[in-house]
Steps between C-alpha positions, in 0.01 A plus 500: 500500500638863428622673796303811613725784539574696866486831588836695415492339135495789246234371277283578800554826492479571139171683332399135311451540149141551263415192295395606163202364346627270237731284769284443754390178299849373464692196612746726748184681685362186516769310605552739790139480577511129550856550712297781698181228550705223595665677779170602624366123491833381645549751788193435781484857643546668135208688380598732238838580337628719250729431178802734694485271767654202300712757325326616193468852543134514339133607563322168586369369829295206603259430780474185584173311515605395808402834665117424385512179717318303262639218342457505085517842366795727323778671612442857392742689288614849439687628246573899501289551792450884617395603841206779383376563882644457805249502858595743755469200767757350605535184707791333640575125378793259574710489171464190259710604240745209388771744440537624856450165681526533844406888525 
């Protein structure tokens, strides 16, 4: 299984990059989308991960069924998401992001 990269690793910090329209069908994205859904399956407390994560500095995350708590289903995949609202709430949560284990 790939390994899911730590905090400190540069490609975490980079701005990821857009996918264009014409190769979000092809073999690399989807390559990296099965890497990315693998890990999820593979890793019992993952829920979601994003393409930087494994090291491809991209615009794709997943959500893992999983978080639905159902069995059957689809993980749920974005490519070139863009935050368009933000709440003014805020609520504190333990971290669960694979990248900062332990935090």
């Amino acid at each position: 299984m790939i390994e899911v990269l730590q905090k400190g690793n540069k490609i975490l910090e980079e701005t990821s990059i857009e996918i264009s329209l014409k190769d979000i069908s092809s073999s690399r994205i989807k390559n990296i989308i099965s890497q990315m859904k693998d890990v999820l399956k593979n890793t019992e407390d993952a829920i979601a991960l994003s393409s930087p994560q494994i090291g491809e500095s991209l615009r794709i995350f997943v959500i893992s069924k999983k978080i639905f708590g159902k069995e059957g289903g689809e993980d749920l995949i974005f490519i070139n998401p863009q935050i368009i609202k933000t709440s003014k709430e805020k609520q504190w949560l333990e971290e669960g992001c694979l990248s900062v284990r332990g935090v």
